[in-house]
VMD Tcl script that draws the C-alpha trace (Angstrom):
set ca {
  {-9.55 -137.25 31.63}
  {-7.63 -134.26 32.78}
  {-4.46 -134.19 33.71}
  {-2.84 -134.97 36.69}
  {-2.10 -131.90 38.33}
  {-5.79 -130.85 38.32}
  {-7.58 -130.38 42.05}
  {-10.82 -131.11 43.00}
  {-12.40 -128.76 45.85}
  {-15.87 -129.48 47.01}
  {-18.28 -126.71 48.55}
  {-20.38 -127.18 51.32}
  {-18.26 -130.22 52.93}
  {-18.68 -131.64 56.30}
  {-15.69 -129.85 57.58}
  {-17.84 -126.17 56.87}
  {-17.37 -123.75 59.55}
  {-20.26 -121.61 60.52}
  {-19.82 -117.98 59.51}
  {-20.36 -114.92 61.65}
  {-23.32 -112.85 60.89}
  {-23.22 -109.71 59.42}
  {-25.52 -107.08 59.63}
  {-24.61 -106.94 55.62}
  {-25.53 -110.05 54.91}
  {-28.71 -110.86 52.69}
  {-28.59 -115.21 52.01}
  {-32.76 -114.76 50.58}
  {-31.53 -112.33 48.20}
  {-33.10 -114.54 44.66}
  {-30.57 -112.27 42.50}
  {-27.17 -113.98 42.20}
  {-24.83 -113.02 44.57}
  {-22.17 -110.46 44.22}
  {-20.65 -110.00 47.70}
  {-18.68 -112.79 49.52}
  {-21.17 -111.95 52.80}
  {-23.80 -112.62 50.78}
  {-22.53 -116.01 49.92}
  {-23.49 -119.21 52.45}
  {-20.38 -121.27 53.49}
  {-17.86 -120.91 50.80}
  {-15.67 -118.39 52.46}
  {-13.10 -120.87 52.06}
  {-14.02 -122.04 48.30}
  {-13.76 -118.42 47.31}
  {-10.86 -117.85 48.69}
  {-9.15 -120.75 46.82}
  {-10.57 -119.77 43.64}
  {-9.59 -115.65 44.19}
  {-5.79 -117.22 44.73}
  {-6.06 -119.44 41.31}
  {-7.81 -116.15 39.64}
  {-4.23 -114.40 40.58}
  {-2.22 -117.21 40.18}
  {-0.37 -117.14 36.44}
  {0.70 -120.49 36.15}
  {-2.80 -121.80 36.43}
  {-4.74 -121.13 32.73}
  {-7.69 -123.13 33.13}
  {-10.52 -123.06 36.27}
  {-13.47 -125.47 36.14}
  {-16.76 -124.91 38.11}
  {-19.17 -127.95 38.42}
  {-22.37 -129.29 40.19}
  {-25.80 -129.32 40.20}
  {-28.67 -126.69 39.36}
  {-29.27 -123.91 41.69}
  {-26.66 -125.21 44.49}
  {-24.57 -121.26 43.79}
  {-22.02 -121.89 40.60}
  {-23.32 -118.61 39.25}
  {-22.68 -116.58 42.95}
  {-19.85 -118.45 43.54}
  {-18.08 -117.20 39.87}
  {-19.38 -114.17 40.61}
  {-18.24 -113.21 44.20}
  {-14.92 -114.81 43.04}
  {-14.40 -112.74 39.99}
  {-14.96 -109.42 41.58}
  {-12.83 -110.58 44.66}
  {-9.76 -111.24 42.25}
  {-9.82 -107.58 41.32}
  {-8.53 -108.58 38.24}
  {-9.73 -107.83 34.73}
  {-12.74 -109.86 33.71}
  {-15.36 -110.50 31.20}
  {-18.60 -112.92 32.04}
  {-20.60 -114.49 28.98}
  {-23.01 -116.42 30.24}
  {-24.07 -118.86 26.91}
  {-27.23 -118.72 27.42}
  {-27.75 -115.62 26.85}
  {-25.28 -115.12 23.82}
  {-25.84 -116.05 19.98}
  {-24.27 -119.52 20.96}
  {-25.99 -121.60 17.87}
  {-24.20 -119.42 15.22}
  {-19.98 -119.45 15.56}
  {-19.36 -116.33 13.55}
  {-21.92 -114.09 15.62}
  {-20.88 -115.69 18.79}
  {-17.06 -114.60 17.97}
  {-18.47 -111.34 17.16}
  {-20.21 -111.01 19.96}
  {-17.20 -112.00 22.29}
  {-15.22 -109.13 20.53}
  {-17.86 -106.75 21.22}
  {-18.09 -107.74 25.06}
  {-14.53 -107.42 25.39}
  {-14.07 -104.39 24.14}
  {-16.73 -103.30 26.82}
  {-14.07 -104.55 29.28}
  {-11.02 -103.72 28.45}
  {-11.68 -100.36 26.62}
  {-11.90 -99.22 22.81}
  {-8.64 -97.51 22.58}
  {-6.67 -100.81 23.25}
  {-9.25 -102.62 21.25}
  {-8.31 -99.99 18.49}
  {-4.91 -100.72 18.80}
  {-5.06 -104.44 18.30}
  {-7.42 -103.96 15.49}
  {-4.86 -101.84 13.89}
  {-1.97 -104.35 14.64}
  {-3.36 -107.40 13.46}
  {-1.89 -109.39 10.56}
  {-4.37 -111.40 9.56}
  {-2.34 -114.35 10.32}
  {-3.44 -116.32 13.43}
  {-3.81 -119.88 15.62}
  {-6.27 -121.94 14.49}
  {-7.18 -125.62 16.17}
  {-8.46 -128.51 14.01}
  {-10.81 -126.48 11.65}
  {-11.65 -123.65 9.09}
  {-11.43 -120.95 11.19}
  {-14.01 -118.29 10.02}
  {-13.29 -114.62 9.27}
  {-14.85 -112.17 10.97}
  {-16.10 -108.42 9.52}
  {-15.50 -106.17 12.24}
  {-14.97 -102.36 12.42}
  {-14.42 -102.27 8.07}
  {-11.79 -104.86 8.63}
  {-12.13 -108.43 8.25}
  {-10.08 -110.29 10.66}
  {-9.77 -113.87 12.00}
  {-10.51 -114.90 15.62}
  {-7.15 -116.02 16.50}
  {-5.26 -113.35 15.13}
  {-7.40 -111.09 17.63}
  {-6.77 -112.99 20.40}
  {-3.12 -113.26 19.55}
  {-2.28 -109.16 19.21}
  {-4.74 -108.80 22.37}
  {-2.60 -111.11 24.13}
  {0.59 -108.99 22.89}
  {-1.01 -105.87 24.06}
  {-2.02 -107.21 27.44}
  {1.43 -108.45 27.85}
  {2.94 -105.31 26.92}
  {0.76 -103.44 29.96}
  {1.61 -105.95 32.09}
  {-2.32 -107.25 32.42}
  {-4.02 -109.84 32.36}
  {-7.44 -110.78 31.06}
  {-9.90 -113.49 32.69}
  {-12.47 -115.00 30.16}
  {-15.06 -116.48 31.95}
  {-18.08 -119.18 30.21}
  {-20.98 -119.91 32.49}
  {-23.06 -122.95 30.69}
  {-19.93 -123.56 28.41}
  {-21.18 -126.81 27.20}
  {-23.60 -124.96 25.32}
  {-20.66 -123.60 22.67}
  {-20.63 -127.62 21.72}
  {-22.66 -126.71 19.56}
  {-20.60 -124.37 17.68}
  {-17.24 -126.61 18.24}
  {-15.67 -123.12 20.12}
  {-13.81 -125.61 22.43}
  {-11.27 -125.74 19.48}
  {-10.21 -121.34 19.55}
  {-10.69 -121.99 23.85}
  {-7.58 -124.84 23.33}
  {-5.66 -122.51 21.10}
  {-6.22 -119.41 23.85}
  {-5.18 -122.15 26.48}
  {-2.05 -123.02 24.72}
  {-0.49 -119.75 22.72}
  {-1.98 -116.60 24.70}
  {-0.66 -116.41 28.58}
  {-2.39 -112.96 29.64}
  {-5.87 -114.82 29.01}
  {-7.25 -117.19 31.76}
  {-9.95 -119.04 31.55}
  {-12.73 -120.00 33.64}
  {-15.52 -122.96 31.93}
  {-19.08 -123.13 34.22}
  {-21.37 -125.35 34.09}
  {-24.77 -127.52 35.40}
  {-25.25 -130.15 32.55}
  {-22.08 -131.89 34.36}
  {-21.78 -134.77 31.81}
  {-21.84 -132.61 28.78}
  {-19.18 -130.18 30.61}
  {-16.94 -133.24 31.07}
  {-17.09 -133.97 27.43}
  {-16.45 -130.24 26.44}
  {-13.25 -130.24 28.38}
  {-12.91 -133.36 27.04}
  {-11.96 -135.58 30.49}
  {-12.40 -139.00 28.58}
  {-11.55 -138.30 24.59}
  {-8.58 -138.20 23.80}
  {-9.23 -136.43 20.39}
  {-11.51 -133.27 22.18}
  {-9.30 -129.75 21.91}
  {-9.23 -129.30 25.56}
  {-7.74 -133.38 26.65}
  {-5.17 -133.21 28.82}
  {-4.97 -129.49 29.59}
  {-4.11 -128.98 33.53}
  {-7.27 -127.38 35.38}
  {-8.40 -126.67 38.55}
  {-11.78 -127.94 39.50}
  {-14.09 -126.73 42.21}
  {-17.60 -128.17 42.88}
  {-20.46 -127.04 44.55}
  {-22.92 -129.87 46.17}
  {-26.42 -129.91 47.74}
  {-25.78 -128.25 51.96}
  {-25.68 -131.41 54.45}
  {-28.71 -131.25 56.48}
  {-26.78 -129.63 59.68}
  {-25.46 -127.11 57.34}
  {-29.27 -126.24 55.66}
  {-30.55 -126.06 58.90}
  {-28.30 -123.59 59.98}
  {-28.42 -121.24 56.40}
  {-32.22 -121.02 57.45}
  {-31.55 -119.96 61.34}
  {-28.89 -117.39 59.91}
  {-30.81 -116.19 56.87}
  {-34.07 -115.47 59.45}
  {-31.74 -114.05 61.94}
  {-30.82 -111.53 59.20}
  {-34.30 -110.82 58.65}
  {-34.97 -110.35 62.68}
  {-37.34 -113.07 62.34}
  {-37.21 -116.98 63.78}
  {-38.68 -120.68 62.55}
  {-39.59 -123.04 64.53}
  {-37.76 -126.85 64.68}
  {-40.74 -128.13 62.53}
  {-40.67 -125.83 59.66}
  {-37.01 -126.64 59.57}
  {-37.42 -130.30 59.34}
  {-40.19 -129.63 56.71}
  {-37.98 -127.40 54.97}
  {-35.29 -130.13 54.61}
  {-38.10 -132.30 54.09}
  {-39.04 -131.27 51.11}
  {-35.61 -129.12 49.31}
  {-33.26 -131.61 50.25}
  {-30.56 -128.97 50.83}
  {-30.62 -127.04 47.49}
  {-29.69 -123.50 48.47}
  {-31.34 -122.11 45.49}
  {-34.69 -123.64 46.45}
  {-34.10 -122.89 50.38}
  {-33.65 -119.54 48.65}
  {-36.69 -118.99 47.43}
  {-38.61 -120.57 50.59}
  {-36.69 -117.68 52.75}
  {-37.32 -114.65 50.06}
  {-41.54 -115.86 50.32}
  {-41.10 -115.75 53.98}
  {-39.49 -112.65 53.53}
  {-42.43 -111.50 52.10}
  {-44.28 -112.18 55.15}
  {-46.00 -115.23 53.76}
  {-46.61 -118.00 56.23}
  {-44.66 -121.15 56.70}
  {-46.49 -123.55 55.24}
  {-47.95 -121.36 52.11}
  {-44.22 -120.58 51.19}
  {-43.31 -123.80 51.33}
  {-46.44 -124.78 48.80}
  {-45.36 -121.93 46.64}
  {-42.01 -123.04 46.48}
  {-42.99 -126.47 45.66}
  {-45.49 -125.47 42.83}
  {-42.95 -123.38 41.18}
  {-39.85 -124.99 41.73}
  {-41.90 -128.23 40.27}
  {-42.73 -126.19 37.14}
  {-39.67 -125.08 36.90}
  {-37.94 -128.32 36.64}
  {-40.27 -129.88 34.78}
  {-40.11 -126.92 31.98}
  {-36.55 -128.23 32.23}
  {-36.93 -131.68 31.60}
  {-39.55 -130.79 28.37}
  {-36.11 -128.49 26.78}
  {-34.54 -132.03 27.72}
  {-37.15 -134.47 26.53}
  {-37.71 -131.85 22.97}
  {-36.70 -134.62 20.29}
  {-36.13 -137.42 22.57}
  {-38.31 -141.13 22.85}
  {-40.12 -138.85 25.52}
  {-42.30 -142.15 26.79}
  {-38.57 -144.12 27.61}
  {-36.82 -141.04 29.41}
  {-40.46 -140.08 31.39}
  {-40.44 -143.85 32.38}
  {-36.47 -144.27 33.48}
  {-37.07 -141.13 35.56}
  {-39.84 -141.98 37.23}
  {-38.74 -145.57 38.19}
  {-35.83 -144.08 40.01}
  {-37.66 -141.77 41.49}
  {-39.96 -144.16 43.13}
  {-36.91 -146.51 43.89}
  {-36.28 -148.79 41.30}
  {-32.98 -147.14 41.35}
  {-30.66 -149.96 39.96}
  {-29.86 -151.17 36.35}
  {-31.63 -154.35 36.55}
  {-34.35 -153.56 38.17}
  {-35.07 -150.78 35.84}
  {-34.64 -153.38 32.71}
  {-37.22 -155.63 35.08}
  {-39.27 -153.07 35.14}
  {-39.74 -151.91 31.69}
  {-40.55 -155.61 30.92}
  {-43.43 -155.57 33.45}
  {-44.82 -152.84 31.69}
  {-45.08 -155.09 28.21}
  {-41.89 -152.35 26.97}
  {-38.95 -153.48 25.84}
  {-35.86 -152.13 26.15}
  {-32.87 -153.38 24.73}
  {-29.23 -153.11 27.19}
  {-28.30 -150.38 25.22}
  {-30.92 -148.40 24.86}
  {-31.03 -148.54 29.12}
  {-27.65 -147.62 28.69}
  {-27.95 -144.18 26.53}
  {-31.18 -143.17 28.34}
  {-29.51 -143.30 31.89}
  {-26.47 -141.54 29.93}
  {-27.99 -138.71 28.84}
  {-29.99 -138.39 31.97}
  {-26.67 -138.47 34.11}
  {-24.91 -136.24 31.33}
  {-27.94 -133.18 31.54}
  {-28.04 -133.84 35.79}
  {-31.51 -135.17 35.90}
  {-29.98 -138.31 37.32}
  {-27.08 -138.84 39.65}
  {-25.54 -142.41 39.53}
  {-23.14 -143.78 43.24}
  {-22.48 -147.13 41.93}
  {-24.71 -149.12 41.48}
  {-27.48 -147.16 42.31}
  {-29.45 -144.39 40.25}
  {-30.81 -141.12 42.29}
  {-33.19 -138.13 40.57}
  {-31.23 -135.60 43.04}
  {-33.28 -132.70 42.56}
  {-36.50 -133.67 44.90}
  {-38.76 -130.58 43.21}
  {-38.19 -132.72 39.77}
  {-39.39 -135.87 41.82}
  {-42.58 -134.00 42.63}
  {-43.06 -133.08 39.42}
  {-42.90 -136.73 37.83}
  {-45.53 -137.88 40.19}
  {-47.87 -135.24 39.66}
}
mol new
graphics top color blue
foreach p $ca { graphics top sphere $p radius 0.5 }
foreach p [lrange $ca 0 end-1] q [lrange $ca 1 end] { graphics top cylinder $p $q radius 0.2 }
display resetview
């Protein structure tokens, strides 16, 4: 687990505070948001993280929860609220199944941020001698100069120091770089190089927790002091009201009924409630927005789940998931269950199937009970 002096903050709490409308406001926007008015009830969450952004003695910031409930808009709003030096890599969208080009590729981006003529400077400085944590590290051909990851992270970190700046390196979907072991050169950054912050996002919440290695003892980033913030699904009061102030920015209104069908049937995901306010928007009717979003938000998820299910006992997982989601939602019941259906299933099989459906966030476990929390991935399982 992390240490001790980490702190959990959870968006979208009971104690939320409705905001003020402003004229600037756009909640349907489908883009990821940018502006702290544009954000739905996490004045104070952004706030918190802006002050750990700026704060120096804090090196590590995790961001947590479920798909589509604003991680992405939150890091956003945050980082360009902190008006402090940043670069973004989000995984997914980065050469994340090959370390060298990844590193390269990090190099690159920061460059991009910080500017060439420092970048040329630490190119120029570096030794060749650098950090490394637990492994090989690999060398890197870069500008007709072959360097080592470390040793550029080290001089940047001297030259950052030296201007009296700081750097913020932020991951969204950071589990992802498991694959590539880069939580080994994020430890070494933690520990050696004080002008870098970090900042690890990221949805698969069990996978996350292993990356930053909560429970092993033996993973790079054990015991490193972090802050954590979460975001959660809105409380029904709360979804209710994003809808009345997300149509009152649109100088339109919804009746009671669509609202209750609304929470109905998106269970307080803002990203889905999202999408149901951009279709109405559009001028589409209630109940053919809500359809669309249903249709779409079910393919979605379910395009998900095949990514998930991609080299997996597909039958087993498909079956778990769909006895919790028609409320066989407990451990023995489940194991009763399979044996009804003439399949057995040994205890620990159960046990890595419900694992690796809690550690990707297709299944949420309160003890004892099992829940399938996103209710367009319900739909899709019984269709």
């Amino acid at each position: 687990m992390l240490a001790t002096n980490s702190e959990v903050l959870v968006t979208n709490s009971k104690a939320f505070k409705v905001v003020l409308l402003s004229e600037y406001k756009m909640y349907f926007d489908l883009a990821p948001k940018t502006k702290k008015e544009d954000l739905y009830g996490m004045d104070f969450t952004v706030d918190s993280l802006v002050s750990y952004l700026k704060d120096p003695s804090v090196r590590m910031i995790i961001i947590k929860g479920l798909r589509r409930t604003g991680k992405t808009s939150l890091l956003n709003v945050a980082l360009e609220e902190s008006t402090t030096p940043f670069l973004k890599i989000d995984v997914r969208e980065s050469p994340y199944y090959d370390r060298t080009e990844f590193e390269k590729d990090l190099i690159l981006k920061i460059k991009e941020t910080v500017g060439e003529p420092l970048i040329e400077k630490v190119l120029k400085r570096i030794s060749g001698v650098g950090l490394s944590y637990k492994d090989v590290e690999a060398k890197l051909y870069l500008e007709n100069k072959t360097i080592a990851i470390s040793s550029f992270f080290a001089q940047l970190n001297t030259e950052l120091k030296a201007k009296k700046k700081h750097l913020i390196l932020a991951f969204d979907e950071v589990q992802l770089l498991s694959k590539i072991k880069f939580d080994n050169p994020l430890a070494a950054i933690y520990d050696n190089y004080s002008c870098l912050k970090l900042v690890l996002s990221g949805s698969e919440v069990g996978l996350l927790d292993k990356f930053i290695g909560r429970k092993d003892g033996d993973a790079p980033l054990f015991g490193r002091g972090a802050i954590e913030i979460e975001t959660k699904k809105l409380e029904p009061e709360q979804a209710s009201q994003f809808l009345k102030e997300g149509f009152a920015q649109l100088k339109k209104s919804l009746s009671l009924q669509e609202i209750k069908e609304v929470l109905e049937q998106l269970d307080g995901i803002i990203g889905w409630a999202t999408l149901y306010g951009w279709f109405r928007s559009k001028n589409i009717a209630h109940k053919t927005a809500l359809l669309k979003v249903t249709k779409e938000g079910s393919k979605l998820a379910k395009k998900e789940l095949e990514s998930f299910l991609n080299n997996r006992n597909r039958v087993a997982y498909t079956m778990v998931l769909k006895l919790i989601a028609q409320g066989h939602n407990q451990w023995g019941i489940i194991k009763q269950q399979f044996a009804k259906k003439d399949r057995a299933v040994s205890d620990r099989q159960l046990d890595l199937y419900l694992k690796e459906l809690i550690d990707y966030n297709f299944v949420e476990k309160v003890d004892p009970v099992y829940s399938v929390p996103d209710p367009l991935l319900v739909r899709a399982l019984g269709q």
